[in-house]
C-alpha positions as CSV (number, residue, x, y, z in Angstrom):
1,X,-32.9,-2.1,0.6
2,X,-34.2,-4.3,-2.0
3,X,-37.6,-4.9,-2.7
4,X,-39.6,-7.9,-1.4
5,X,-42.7,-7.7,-4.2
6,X,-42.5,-6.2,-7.8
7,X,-45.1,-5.7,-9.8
8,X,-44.6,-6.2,-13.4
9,X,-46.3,-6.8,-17.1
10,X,-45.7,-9.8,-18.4
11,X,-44.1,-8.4,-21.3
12,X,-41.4,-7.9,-18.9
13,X,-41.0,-11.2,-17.8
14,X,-38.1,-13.3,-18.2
15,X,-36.8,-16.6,-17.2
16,X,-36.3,-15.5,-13.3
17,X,-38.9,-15.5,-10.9
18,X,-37.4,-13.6,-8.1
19,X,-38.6,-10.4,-7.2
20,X,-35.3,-8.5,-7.3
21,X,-34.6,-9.4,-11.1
22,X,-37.9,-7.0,-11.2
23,X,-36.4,-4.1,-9.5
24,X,-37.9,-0.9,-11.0
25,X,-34.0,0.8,-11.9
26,X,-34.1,-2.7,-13.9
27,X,-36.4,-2.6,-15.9
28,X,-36.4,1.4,-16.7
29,X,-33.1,0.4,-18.4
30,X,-34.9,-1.9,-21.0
31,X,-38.3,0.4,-21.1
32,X,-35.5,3.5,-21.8
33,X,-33.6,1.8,-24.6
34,X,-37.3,1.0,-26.3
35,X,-38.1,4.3,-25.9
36,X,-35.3,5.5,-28.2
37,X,-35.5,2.7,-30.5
38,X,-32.1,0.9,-29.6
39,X,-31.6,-3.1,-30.5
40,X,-30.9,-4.8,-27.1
41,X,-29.5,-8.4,-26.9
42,X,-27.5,-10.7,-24.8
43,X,-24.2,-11.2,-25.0
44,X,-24.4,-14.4,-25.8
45,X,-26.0,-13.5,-29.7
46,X,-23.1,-10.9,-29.9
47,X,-20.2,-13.1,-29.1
48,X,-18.3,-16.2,-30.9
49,X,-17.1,-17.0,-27.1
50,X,-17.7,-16.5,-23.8
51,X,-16.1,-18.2,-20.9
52,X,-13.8,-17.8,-18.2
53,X,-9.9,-19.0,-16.6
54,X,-9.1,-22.7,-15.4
55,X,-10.9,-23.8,-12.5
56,X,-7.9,-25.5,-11.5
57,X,-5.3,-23.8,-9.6
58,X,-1.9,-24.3,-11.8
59,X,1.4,-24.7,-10.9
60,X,3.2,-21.2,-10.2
61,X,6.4,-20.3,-11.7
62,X,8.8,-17.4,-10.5
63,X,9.1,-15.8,-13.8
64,X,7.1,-17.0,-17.1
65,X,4.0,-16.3,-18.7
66,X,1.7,-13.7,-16.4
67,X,-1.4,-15.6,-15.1
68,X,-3.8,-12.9,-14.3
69,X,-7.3,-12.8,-11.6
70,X,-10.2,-10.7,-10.8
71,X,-8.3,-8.6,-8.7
72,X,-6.4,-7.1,-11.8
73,X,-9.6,-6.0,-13.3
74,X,-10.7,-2.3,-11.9
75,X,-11.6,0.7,-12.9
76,X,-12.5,0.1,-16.8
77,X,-8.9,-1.2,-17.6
78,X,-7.0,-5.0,-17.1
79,X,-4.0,-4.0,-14.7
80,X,-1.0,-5.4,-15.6
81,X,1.1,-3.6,-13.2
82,X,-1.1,-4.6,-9.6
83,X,0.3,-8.2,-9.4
84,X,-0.1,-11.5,-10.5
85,X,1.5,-14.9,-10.8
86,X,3.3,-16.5,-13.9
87,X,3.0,-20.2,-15.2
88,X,5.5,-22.2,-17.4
89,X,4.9,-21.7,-21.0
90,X,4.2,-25.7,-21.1
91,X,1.0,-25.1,-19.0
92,X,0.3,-21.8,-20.6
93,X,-0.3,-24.2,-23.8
94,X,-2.5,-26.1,-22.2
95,X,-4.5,-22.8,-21.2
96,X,-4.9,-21.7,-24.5
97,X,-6.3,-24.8,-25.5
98,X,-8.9,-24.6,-23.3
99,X,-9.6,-21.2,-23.6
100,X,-8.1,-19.6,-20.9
101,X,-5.6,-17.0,-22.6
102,X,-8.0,-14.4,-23.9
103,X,-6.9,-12.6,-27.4
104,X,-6.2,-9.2,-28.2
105,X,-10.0,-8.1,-28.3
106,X,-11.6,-9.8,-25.9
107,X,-13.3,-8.3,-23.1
108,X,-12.8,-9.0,-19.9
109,X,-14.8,-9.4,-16.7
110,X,-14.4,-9.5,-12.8
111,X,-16.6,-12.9,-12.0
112,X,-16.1,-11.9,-8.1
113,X,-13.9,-9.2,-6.1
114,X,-15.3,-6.0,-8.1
115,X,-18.2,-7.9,-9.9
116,X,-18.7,-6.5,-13.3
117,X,-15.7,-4.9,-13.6
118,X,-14.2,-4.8,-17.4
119,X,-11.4,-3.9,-19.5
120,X,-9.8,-4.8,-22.4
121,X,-7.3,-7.9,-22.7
122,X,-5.2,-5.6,-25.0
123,X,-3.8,-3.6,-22.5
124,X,-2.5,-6.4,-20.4
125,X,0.0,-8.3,-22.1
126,X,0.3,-10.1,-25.6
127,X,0.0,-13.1,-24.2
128,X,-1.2,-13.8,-21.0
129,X,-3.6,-16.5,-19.3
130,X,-6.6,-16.2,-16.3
131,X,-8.3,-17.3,-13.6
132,X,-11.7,-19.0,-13.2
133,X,-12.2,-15.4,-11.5
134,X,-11.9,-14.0,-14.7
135,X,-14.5,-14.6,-17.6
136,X,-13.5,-13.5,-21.3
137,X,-16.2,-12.2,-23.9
138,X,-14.9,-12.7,-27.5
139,X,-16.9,-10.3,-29.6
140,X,-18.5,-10.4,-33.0
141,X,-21.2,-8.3,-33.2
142,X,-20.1,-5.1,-31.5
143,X,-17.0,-2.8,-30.9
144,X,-15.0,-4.5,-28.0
145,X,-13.7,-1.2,-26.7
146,X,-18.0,-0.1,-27.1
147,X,-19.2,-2.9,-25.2
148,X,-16.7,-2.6,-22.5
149,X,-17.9,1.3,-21.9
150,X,-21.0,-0.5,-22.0
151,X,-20.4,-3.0,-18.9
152,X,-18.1,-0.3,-17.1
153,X,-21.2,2.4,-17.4
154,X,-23.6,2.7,-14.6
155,X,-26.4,1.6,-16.8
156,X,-24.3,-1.7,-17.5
157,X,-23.3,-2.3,-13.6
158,X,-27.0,-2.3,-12.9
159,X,-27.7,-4.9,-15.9
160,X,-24.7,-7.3,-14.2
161,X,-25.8,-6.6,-10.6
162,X,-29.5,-8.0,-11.7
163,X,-27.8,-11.0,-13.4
164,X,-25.6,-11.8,-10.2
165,X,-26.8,-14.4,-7.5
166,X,-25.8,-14.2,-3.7
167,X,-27.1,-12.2,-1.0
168,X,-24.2,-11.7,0.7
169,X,-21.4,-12.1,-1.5
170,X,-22.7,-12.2,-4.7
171,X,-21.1,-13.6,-7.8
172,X,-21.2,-13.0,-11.7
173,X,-22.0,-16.8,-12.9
174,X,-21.1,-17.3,-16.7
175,X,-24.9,-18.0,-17.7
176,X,-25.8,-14.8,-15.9
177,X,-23.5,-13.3,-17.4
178,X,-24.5,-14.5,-21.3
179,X,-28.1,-13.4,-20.8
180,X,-26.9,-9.7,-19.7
181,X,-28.6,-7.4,-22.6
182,X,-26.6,-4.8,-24.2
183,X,-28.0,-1.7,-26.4
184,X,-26.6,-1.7,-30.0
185,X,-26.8,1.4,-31.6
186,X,-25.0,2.2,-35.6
187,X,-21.9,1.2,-35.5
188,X,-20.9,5.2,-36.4
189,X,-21.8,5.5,-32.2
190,X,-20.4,2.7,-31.6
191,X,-17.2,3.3,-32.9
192,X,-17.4,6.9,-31.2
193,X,-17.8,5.7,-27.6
194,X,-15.6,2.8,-28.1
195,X,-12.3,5.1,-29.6
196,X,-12.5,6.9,-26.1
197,X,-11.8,3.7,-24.6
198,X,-9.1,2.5,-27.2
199,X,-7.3,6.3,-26.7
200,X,-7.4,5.8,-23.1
201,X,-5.4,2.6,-24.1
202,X,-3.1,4.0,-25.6
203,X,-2.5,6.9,-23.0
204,X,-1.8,4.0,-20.3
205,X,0.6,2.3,-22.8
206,X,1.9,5.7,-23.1
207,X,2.4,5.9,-19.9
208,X,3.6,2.5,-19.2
209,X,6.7,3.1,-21.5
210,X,7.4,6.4,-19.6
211,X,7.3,4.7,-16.3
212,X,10.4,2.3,-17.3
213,X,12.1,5.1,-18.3
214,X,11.3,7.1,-14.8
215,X,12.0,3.7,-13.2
216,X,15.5,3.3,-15.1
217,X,16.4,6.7,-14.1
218,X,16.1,6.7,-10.4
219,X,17.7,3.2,-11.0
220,X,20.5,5.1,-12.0
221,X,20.1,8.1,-8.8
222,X,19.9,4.8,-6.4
223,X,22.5,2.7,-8.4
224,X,24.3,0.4,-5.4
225,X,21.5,1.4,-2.5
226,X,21.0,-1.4,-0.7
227,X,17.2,-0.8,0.0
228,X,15.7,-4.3,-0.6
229,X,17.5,-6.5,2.6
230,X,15.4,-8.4,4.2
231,X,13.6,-8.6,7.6
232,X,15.2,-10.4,10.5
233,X,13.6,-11.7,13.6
234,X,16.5,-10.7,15.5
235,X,20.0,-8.5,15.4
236,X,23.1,-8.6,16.5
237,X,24.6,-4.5,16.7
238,X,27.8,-2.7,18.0
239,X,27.3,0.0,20.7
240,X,28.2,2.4,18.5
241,X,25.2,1.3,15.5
242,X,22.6,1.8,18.8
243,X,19.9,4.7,17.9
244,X,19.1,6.4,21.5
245,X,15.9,7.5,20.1
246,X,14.9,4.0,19.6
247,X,15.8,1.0,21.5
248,X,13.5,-1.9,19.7
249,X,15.0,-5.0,17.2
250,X,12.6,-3.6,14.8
251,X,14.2,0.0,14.0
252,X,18.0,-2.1,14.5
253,X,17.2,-4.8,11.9
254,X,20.5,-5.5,9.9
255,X,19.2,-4.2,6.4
256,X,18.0,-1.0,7.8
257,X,21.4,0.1,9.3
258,X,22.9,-0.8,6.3
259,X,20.8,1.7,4.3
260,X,20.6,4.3,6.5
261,X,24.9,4.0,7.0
262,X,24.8,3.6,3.3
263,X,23.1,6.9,2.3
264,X,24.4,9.1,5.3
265,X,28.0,8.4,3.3
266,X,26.7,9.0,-0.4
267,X,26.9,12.8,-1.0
268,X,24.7,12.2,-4.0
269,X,21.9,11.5,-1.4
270,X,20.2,14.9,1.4
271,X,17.5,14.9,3.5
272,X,14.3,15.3,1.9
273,X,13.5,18.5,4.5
274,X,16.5,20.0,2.7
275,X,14.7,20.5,-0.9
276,X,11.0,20.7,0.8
277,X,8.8,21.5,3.7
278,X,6.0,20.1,5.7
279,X,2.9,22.7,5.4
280,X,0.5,23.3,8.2
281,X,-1.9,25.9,6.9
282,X,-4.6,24.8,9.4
283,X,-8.6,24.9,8.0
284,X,-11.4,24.6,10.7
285,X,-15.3,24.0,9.1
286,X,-16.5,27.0,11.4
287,X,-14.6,29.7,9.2
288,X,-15.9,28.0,6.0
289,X,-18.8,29.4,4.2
290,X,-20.1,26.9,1.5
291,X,-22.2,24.2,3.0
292,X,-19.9,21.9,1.2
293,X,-16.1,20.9,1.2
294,X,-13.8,19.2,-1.1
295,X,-12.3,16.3,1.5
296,X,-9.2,14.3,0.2
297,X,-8.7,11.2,2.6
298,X,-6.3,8.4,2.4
299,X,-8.2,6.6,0.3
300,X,-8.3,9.4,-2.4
301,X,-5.1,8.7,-2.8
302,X,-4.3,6.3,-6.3
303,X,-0.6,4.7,-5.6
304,X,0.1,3.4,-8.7
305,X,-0.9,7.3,-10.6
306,X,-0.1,10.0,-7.9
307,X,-3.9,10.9,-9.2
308,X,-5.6,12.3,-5.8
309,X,-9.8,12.7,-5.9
310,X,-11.9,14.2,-3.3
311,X,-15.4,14.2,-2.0
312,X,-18.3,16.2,-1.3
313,X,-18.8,16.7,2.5
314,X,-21.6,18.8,4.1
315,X,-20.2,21.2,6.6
316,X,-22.0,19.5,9.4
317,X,-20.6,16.4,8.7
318,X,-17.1,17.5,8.4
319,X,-14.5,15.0,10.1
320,X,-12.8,16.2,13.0
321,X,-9.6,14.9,11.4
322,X,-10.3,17.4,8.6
323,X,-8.0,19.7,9.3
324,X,-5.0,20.0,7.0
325,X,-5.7,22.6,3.5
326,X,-3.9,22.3,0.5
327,X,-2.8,23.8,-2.8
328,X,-1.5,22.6,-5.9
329,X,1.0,21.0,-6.1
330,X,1.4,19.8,-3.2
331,X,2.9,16.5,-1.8
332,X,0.6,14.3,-0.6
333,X,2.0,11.3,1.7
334,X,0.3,8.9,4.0
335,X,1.6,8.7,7.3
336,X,-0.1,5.1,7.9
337,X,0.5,2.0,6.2
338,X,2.9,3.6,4.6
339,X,4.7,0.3,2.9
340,X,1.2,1.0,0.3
341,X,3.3,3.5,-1.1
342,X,0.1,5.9,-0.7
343,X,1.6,9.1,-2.5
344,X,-0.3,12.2,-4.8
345,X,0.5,15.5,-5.9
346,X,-3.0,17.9,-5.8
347,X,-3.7,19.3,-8.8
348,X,-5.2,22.6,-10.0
349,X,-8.8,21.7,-9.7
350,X,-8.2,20.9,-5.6
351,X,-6.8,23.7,-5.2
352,X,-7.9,25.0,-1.5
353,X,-8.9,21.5,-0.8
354,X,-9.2,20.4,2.9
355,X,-7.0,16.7,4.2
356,X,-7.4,14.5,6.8
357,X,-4.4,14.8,9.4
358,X,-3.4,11.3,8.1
359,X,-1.4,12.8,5.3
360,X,1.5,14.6,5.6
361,X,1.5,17.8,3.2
362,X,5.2,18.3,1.5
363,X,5.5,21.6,-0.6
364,X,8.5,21.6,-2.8
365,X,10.0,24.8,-4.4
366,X,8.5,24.2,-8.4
367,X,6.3,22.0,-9.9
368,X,8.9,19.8,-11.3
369,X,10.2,19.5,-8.1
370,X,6.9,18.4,-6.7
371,X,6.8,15.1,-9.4
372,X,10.6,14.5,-8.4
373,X,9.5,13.9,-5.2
374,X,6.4,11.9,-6.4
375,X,8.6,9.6,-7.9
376,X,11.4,9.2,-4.8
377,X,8.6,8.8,-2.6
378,X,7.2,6.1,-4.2
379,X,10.7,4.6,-4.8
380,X,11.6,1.1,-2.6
381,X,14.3,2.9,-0.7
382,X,12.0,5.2,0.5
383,X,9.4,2.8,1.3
384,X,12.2,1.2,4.1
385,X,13.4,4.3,5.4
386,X,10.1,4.8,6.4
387,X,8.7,1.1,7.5
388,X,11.9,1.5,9.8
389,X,10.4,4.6,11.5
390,X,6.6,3.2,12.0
391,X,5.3,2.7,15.4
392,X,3.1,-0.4,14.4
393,X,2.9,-3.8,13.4
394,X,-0.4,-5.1,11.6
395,X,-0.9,-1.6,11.2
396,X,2.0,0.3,10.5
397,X,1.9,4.1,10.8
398,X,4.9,6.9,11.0
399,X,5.0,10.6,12.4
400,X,5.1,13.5,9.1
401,X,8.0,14.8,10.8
402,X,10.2,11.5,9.6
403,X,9.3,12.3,6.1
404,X,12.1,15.2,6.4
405,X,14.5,12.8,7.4
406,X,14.5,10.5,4.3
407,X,17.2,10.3,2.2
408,X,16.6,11.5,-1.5
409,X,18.9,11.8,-4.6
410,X,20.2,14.9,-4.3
411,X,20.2,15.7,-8.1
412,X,20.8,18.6,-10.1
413,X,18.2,20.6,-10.9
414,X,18.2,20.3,-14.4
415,X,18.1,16.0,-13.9
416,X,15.3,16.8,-10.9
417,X,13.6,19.4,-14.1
418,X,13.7,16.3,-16.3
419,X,12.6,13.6,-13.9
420,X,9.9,16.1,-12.6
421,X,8.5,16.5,-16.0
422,X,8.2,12.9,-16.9
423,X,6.5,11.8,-13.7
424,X,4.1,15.1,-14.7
425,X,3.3,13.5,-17.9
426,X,2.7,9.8,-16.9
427,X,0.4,11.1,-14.6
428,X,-1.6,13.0,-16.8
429,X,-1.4,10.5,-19.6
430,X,-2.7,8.1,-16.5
431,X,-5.4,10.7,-15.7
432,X,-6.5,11.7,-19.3
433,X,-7.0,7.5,-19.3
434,X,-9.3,7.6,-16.7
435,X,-11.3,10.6,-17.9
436,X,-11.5,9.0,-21.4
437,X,-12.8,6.0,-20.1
438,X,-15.0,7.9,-17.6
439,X,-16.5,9.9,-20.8
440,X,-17.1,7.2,-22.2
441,X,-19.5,5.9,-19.5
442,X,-21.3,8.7,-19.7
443,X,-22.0,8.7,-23.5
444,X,-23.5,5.2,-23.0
445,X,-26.0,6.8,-20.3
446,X,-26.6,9.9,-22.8
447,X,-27.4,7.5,-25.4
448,X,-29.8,5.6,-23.2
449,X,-31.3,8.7,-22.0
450,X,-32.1,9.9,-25.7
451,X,-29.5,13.2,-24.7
452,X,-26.7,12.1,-27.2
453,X,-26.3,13.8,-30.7
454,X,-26.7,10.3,-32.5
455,X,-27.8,12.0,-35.9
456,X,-24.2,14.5,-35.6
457,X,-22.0,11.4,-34.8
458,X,-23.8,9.0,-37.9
459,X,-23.3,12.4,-40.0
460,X,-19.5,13.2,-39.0
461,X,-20.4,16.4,-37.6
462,X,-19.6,14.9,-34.3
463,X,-15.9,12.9,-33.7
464,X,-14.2,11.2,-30.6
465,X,-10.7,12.2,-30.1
466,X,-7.8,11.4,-31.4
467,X,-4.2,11.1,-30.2
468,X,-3.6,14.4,-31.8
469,X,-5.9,15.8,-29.2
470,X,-4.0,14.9,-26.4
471,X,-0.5,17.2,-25.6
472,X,1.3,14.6,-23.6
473,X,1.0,11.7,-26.4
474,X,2.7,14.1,-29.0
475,X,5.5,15.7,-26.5
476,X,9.1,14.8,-28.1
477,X,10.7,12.7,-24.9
478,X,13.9,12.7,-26.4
């Protein structure tokens, strides 16, 4: 709950008057970096630019140049991949004159949606243009990839939530925005923080170019499946095209019959339960002896990485749909909304991890049969298989038991092997991105606390990694 009254020095005061710009976590960030004898100024002294997108809404194309928003923004990196609009390149001329396409090392910021948010332009596209939601921070006096740990860190989000205005919805205004102070230590630690970020870049690009190839691949397995058809109102079916075991429109839509008729006469295609089973090892909090448990819900679930997460539960709060345990490896699906394409494999670490009964639990045969089936999963025709089967409208949700139902390439096992393996490497080139960019983070609240080697990293002594460092970058994918 914030604070009605602060009390503060008047060396701490600044050009606001409100009582919340003087919250106490706010100011221990600028009496911390004193402390240790780090520079701090505004963005606005260490930038040739900062502004955001058009404020007017431009005329959307089908295909063209991508025109990206807030929403793309998350996590510490600009997502190419989670959807956007294009405009014509005419207008996207007019954009860059006026600022709107940001250049290679610019940093980018979520103005709303997930306020603060930043990433790097660079691993968008080469060109590209934004929204007004978007503002773009053109630095001069400090490593891009450095002063976009900086924003993503906890120490930064607190800097931007003081800056913000609204109670309610609250918004990242461009002036706030310029006055946010960031710590400048040598350029040595900058450097060091900020190639963490840049080799996470370069495991997502990584991984990017192995997800065409994945995505070309199964292109191949599904060559002539006619999974995208499109929804009808209403359908006209033959006696004999009648399910018994369901008698709505919905499950009888044209496109669906086609599929299913369609993959029932491929004999490149079996059921999934033929190559995997559901598991039911059953887990109940009153034979568990930690006070804790690791809980994976739906919402631990990434889509567009397979990467699953987990939480921290006390015993005595445990769900009562907590229910399911795991092991690695493991298949995770969602059984609701399952058009999200909600899919993750558990890795070693959650190993003995407890799920909610929302997600089905698939265990294949091998570990590279386990990212085969990461990647059908995910795959369109899957995605209709299953919308057929769902027993809702705004929201949709499906039994586990159809997941042994769907239709899958039925491969050899050397092309499942070398499917398997690729999907296993895009995902931990995704994940190693995330932890990079999570260490990251943390070095900028080490430095701020006084508890990173400074003197080891100005000396040598100390060295961010390299691409050498990570397996999966220097695997021959021949």
């Amino acid at each position: 709950m914030s604070s009605s009254i602060s009390w503060v020095t008047s060396k701490d005061l600044r050009h606001r008057l409100d009582a919340d710009f003087y919250r106490p976590e706010y100011i221990a960030i600028d009496h911390r970096a004193a402390a240790h004898g780090l520079r701090v100024r505004p963005v606005v002294e260490i930038s040739s630019l900062v502004t955001d997108g058009t404020h007017k809404t431009p005329s959307y194309v089908d295909s063209g140049v991508p025109f990206l928003s807030a929403k793309n923004i998350q996590d510490g990196f600009v997502h190419a991949n989670s959807g956007h609009k294009y405009v014509s390149s005419n207008e996207f001329a007019q954009l860059k004159r006026w600022n709107c396409a940001p250049q290679a090392d610019d940093v980018l910021v979520a103005k709303s949606g997930s306020i603060g948010s930043a990433g790097l332009a660079k691993g968008a596209y080469p060109e590209f243009a934004v929204f007004e939601s978007v503002a773009i921070i053109r630095p001069k006096e400090v490593s891009p990839s450095f002063l976009s740990a900086f924003l993503n860190s906890k120490l930064g989000q607190l800097q931007i939530r003081r800056h913000s205005k609204g109670a309610v919805i609250r918004h990242l205004h461009l002036e706030d925005l310029r006055e946010v102070e960031v710590p400048l230590p040598h350029r040595r630690v900058q450097d060091f923080i900020g190639a963490k970020v840049e080799l996470a870049e370069h495991c997502r690009a990584a991984a990017v170019e192995l997800q065409a190839k994945i995505a070309a691949e199964l292109e191949g397995l599904y060559r002539g499946c006619p999974y995208d058809g499109e929804a009808t109102v209403s359908t006209l079916v033959s006696p004999n095209e009648i399910d018994g075991a369901r008698l709505d429109a919905w499950y009888h839509q044209r496109h669906y019959i086609g599929l299913a008729d369609w993959l029932r006469r491929n004999d490149a295609f079996l059921p999934l339960g033929q190559v995997a089973r559901l598991a039911s090892e059953r887990w109940s909090p009153v034979n568990h002896q930690a006070s804790t448990f690791r809980y994976i819900e739906i919402s631990n679930l990434d889509p567009s990485t397979g990467h699953v997460s987990y939480s921290d539960v006390p015993i005595g709060s445990a769900p009562s749909r907590a229910r399911k345990q795991v092991h690695r490896f493991d298949v995770l699906a969602s059984t609701v909304r399952p058009n999200r394409g909600a899919v993750g494999i558990v890795p070693d670490a959650l190993d003995g991890a407890v799920v909610t009964t929302g997600l089905a639990v698939i265990r294949g045969r091998r570990k590279e049969d386990a990212f085969f089936l990461l990647a059908v999963l995910r795959h369109p025709a899957t995605t209709a298989q299953l919308m057929r089967c769902n027993t809702g409208s705004a929201y949709p949700a499906i039994e586990e038991s159809v997941l042994l139902n769907v239709w899958i390439p039925g491969a050899e096992a050397e092309l499942r092997a070398a499917l398997g393996r690729h999907e296993l490497r895009r995902t931990l080139l995704l994940q190693r991105a995330v932890d990079l960019v999570n260490e990251a983070k943390a070095d900028i609240e080490a430095l701020l606390e006084g508890t990173l080697d400074v003197e080891a990293i100005i000396a040598g002594r100390s060295t961010a990694p390299t691409a050498d460092d990570i397996p999966e970058l220097a695997e021959d994918d021949a």
